[in-house]
C-alpha positions in Angstrom: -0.3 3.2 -9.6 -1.3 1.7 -6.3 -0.7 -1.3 -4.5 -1.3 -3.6 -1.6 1.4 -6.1 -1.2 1.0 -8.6 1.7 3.0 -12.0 2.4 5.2 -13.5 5.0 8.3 -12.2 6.8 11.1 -11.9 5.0 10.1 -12.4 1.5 11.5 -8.8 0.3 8.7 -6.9 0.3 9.7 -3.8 1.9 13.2 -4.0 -0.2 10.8 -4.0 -3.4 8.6 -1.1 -2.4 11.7 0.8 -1.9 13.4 0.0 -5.1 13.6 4.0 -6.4 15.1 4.8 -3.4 15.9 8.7 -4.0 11.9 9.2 -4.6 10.5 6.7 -2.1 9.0 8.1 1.2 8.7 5.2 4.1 5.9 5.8 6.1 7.3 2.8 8.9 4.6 2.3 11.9 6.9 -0.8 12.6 11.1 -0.8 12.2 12.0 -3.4 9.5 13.7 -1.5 7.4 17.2 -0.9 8.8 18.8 -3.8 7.0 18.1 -1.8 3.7 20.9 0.7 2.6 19.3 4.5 1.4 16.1 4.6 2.9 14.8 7.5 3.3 12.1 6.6 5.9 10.1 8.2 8.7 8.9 6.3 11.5 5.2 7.0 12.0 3.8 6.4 15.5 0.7 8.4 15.7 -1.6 8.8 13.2 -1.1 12.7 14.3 2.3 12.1 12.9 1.1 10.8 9.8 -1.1 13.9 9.3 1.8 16.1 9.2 3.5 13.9 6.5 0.2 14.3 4.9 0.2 17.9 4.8 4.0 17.7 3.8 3.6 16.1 0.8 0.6 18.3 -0.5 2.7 21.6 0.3 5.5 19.9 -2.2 2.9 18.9 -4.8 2.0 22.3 -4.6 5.1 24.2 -4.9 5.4 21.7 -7.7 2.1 22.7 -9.6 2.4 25.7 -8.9 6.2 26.2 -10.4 4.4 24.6 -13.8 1.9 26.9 -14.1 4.4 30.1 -14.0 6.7 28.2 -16.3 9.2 27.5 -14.2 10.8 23.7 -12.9 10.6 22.1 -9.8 10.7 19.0 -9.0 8.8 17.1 -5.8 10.6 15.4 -3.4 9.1 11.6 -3.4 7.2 10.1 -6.3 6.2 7.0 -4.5 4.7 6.8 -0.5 5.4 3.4 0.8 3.0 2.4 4.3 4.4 -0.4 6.1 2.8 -1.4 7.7 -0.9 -0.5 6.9 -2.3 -3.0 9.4 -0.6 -0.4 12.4 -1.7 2.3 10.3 -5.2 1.8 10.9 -4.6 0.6 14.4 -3.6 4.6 15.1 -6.5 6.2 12.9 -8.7 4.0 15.1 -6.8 5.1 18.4 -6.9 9.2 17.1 -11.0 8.7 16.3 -11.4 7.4 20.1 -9.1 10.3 21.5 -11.6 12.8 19.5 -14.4 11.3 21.2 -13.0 10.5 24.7 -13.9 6.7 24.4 -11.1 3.8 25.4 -13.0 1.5 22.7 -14.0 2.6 19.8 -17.5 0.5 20.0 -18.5 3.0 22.9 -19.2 6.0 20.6 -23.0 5.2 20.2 -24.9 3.6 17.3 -21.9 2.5 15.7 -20.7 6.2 15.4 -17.4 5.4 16.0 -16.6 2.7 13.1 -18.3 5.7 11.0 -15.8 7.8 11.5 -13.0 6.1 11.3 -13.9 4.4 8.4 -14.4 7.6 6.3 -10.5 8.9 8.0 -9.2 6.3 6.9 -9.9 6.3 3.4 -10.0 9.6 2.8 -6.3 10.0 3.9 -5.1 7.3 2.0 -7.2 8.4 -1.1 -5.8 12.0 -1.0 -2.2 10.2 -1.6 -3.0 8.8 -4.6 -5.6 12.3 -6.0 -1.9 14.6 -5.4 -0.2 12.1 -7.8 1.8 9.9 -5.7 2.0 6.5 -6.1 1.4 4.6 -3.2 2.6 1.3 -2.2 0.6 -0.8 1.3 2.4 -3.4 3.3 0.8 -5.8 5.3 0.8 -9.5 6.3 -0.3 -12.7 6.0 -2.8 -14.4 7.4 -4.7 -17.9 7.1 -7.8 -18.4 7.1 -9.3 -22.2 7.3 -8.4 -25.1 9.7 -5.8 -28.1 10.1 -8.6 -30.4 8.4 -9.8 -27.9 5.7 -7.0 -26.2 3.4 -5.9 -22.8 4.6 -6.4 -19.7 2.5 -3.8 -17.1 2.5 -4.8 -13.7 2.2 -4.0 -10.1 3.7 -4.0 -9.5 7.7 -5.8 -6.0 7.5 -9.1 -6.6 9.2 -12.6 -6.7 6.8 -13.4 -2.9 7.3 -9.5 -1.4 6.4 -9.2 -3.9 3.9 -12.2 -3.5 2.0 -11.3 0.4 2.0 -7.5 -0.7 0.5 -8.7 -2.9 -2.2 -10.9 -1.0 -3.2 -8.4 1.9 -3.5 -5.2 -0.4 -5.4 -4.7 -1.2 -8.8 -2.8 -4.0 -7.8 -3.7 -6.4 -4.7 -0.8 -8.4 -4.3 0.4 -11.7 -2.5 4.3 -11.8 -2.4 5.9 -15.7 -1.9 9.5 -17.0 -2.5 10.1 -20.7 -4.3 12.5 -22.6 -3.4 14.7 -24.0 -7.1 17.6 -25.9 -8.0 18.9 -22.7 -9.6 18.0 -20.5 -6.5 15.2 -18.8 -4.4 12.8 -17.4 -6.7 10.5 -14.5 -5.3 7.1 -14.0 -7.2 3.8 -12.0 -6.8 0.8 -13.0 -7.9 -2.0 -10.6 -8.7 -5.4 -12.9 -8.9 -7.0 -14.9 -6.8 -7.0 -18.6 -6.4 -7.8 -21.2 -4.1 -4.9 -20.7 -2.8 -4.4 -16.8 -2.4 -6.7 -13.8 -2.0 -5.1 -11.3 -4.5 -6.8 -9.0 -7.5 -5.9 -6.0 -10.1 -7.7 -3.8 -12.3 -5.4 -4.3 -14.8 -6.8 -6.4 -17.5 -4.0 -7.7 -19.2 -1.5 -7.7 -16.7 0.2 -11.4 -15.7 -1.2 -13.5 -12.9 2.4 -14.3 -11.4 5.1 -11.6 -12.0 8.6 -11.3 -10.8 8.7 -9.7 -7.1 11.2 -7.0 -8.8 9.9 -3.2 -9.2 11.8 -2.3 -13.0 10.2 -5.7 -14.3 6.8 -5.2 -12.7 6.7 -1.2 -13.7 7.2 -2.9 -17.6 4.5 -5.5 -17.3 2.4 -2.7 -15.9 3.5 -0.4 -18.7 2.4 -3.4 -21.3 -0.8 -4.0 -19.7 -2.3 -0.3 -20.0 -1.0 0.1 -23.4 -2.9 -3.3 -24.1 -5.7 -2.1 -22.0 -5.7 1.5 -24.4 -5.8 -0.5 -27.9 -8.5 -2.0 -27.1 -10.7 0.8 -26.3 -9.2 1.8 -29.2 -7.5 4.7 -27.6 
């Protein structure tokens, strides 16, 4: 499954994303990781570089399909690509689009050519994680939206155009917070919106507010589909 995970600093998201460590790719387009013991991560600082990574994990997948079909075992390197964060990522498809076109801004490619373009690189890339059976986990910020007199509205830093590509693409749209209790910081993720949050899943039956931990979260989503399959009577 997919997700987009988004909250402020330090609230663990990165260390969830990476939970499998031995099967987790991190794609880092910003260094926040080091603090976390077993990453295997590669920093990504051109969206060049992410193309080979790209291209990578589809020769694996196919040594892997191909190793099926003849009978034989072989098993890929990464199950699960982790982006963080996605906000940069787009940032450096934009920059790559403008380079093709010899343009500074990407609003000088005429009649809106530009947006176009990177618009449909952006999600096809991300999309073709997801179609070679990788899960794929986004990482991304929090913003506010509202002002000091109105209540502010929490909800992900991606711009409206890479953000209506990412939500569209998830399972899970995610905002990550701790809580402070008498028995400890608890750290949470809440999948549906509220006046509070932006946040969403596909998952029918899967809990508003879940646990920010991967094994109890990969459960829940377990429950939810087998919950979702009974009643289509699969």
């Amino acid at each position: 499954y997919s997700m987009l995970i988004y909250g402020k600093p330090k609230v663990g998201k990165t260390t969830f994303a990476v939970k499998n460590r031995d099967k987790t790719l991190l794609l880092a387009t910003e260094i926040g990781y080091k603090g976390i013991p077993g990453v295997i991560a590669d920093p990504i600082n051109s969206w060049g570089e992410f193309l080979q990574v790209l291209n990578q994990l589809k020769a694996d997948k196919a040594k892997d399909i191909s190793a099926e079909k003849n009978g034989e075992k072989y098993e890929t390197h990464f199950d699960t690509i982790v982006i963080d964060v996605v906000d940069i990522l787009f940032d450096l498809c934009e920059k790559y689009v403008c380079s093709i076109k010899n343009v500074d801004e990407i609003n000088q490619v005429p009649y809106g050519g530009g947006t176009k373009l990177v618009r449909k690189e952006f999600d096809e890339k991300l999309r073709s994680i997801v179609q070679m059976g990788y899960g794929l986990i986004l990482i991304s910020h929090i913003t506010f939206v509202g002002t000091e007199d109105d209540k502010k509205y929490a909800t992900c830093s991606l711009s409206k155009t890479p953000l209506n590509i990412v939500t569209r693409l998830v399972d899970i749209y995610g905002y990550a917070e701790t809580e402070v209790a008498e028995d400890g910081t608890k750290y949470w993720l809440h999948v549906r919106a509220t006046p509070e949050y932006d946040a969403g899943t596909r998952l029918t039956y899967l809990p508003a507010t879940l646990p920010l931990d991967f094994d109890k979260i990969s459960k829940e989503v377990a429950i939810a589909v087998d919950k979702e399959n009974a009643a289509d009577g699969l």
